[in-house]
N, C-alpha and C positions, 0 to 999 in steps of 0.2 A: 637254796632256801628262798620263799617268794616272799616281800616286803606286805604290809599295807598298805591301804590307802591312805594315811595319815604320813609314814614315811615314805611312800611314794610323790606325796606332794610334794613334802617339805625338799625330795631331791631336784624337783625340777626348779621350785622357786631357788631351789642355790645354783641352778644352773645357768639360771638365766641372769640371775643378779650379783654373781663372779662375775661374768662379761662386759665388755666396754658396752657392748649393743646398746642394752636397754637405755639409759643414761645420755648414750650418743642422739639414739634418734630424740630422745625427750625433748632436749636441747631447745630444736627448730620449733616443735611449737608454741613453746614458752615464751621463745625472743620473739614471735609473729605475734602471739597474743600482745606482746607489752607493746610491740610497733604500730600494731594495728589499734589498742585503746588509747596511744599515744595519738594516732589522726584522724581519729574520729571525734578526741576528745578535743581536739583543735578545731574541728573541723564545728563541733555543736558550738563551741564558744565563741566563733567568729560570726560574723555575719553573712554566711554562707547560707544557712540554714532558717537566716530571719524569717518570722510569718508562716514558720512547716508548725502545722500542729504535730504535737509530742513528740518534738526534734529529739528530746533525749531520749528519747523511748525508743526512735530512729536510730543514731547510732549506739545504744546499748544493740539491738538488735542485727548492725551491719558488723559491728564489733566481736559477738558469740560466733557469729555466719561465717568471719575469715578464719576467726581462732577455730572453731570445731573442724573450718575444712583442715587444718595441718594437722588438728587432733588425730582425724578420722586414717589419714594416709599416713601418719607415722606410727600408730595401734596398729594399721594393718599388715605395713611393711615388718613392723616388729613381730608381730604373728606369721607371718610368710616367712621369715627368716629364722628363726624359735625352731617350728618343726622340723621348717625346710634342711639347715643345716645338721639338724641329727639324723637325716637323712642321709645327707651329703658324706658324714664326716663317720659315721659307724656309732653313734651314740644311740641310735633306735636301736639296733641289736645289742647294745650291750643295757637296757631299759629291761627287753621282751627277755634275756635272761631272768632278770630278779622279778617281774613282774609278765608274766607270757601270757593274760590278757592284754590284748592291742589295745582294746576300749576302753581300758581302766588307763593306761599310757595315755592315747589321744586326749581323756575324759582331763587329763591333771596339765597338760600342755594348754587346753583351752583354757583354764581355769586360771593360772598362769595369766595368759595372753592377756583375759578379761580384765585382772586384776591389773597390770600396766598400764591398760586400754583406759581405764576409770582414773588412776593415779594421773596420765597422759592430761584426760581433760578435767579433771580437777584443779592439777597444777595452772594450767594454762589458763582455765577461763579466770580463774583467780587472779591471774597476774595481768591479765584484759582488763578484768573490771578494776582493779587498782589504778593501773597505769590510769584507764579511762576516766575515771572522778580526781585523779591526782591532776592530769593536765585537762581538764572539761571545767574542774572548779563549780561554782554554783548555775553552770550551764545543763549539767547533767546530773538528774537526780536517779540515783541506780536504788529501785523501790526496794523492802524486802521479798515482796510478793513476787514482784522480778526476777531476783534471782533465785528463788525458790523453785522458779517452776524452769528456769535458764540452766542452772547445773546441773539437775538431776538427768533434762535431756539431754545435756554435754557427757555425761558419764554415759549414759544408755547406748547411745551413739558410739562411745572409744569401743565399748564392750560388744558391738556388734559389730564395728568393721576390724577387731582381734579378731575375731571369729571368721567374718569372713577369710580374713587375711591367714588365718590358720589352715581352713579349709583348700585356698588354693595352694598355699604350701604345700599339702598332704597330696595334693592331685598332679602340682609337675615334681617333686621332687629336686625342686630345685631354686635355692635363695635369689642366685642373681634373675632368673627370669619371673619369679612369683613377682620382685619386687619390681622389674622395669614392668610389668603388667600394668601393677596398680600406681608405678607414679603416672606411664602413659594414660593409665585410663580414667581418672581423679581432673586430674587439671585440662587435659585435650578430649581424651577419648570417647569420652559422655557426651561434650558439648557437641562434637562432630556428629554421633548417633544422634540427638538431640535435634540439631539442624535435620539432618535428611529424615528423618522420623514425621518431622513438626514438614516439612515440604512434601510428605506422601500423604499427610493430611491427617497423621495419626496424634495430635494433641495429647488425649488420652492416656498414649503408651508412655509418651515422656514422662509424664507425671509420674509414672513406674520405676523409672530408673533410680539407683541408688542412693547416688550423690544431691540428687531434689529431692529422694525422700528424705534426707540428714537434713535439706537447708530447710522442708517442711519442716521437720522435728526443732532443732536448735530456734525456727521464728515465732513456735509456739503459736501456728496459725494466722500471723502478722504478715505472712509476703502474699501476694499477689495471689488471687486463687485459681486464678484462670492457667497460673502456673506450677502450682505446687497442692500438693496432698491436704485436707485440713491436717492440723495435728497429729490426734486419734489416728489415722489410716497412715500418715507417714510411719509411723510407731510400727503398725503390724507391716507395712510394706517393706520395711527395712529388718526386720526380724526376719518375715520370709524370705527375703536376699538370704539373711547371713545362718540363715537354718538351712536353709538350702548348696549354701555353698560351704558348708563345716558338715553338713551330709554327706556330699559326694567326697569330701574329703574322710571322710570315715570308713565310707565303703570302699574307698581306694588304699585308704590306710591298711584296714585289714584282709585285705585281699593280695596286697604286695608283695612283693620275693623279697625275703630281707636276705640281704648282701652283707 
């Protein structure tokens, strides 16, 4: 007998949030958020900063930038690992029983992932911006309008690099290597393509890559332009990242030998 999609959700969200996983990876961006609005917030209230116009606007800004990058690689990793392990482990055949649509399966795993993804940076930038006016004091004024337009990109972001991170799941079938992918590729592996990209004269294409489309997204058009996406286009560039890579993960999904 084949479930709905309403109890087909609700089996995966218990799937996932039985396990240590979820919880485990949240952890780290939460403690980087609070460490990172911790030195930043030091950082505006000393005299480091004297004579920078909208210094607190500055480290609200450098503050989102660290916190979203841990958001972004622990949504993904959590997505890589989500699918990847029902792979690994016989939970996807024992899914395609009750539900023998794959797409309606994969459809409830992203959904899933997304939903983490958004909890991920919601939790964290929260506890950036806390930490950050707790020890900044009247050095840093954290606007409304600020973070109005500061979380909603923090969420948009977890919920697109879940997706990514789901799709590459789906394509090696496999948790440990989906995940050393993207810690290799996040913190080194960009900035290396980056380098030799920017020395064959290609400026341009950087701007393309992932990880600068998030730091475009999260500075709300505030970093450097000559290095980063405006806004607006960071937004679709990282969409089409992560539409593109939870595609191939789809089409690999349902085309698999399930074991």
């Amino acid at each position: 007998m084949t479930v709905g999609a309403a109890e087909l959700l609700r089996s995966e969200f218990r799937k996932a949030f039985s396990l240590r996983t979820w919880w485990a990876l949240g952890l780290p961006p939460i403690v980087i958020g609070l460490l990172s609005g911790a030195i930043y917030g030091a950082i505006a209230s000393s005299d480091v900063l004297a004579g920078v116009t909208d210094a607190d606007v500055l480290a609200v800004t450098l503050t989102a930038a660290v916190t979203v990058g841990a958001v972004v690689l622990f949504a993904a990793v959590f997505g890589a690992v989500h699918v990847a392990g029902d792979l690994r482990h016989g939970s996807w055949a024992t899914s395609l029983i009750a539900v023998p649509r794959r797409g309606r399966v994969v459809s409830a795993q992203l959904t899933v992932s997304a939903a983490v993804g958004a909890l991920y940076a919601l939790l964290s930038v929260t506890a950036a911006l806390f930490s950050l006016t707790v020890v900044g004091g009247d050095a840093v004024a954290v606007s409304g309008s600020l973070v109005a337009g500061l979380l909603p990109a923090a969420v948009v972001a977890g919920v697109l690099w879940s997706a990514l991170g789901c799709g590459l799941g789906l394509l090696t079938g496999s948790p440990t290597w989906s995940a050393v992918a993207l810690v290799a590729w996040l913190p080194l592996g960009e900035s290396v393509v980056a380098v030799v990209a920017s020395g064959l004269g290609a400026d341009a294409a950087v701007r393309l890559l992932p990880g600068l489309a998030t730091v475009g997204m999260v500075t709300l058009g505030r970093g450097p332009t000559d290095l980063l996406l405006p806004f607006g286009a960071a937004i679709v560039c990282l969409l089409l990242w992560a539409s593109g890579m939870a595609g191939a993960g789809w089409w690999r999904a349902v085309t698999r030998d399930v074991e």
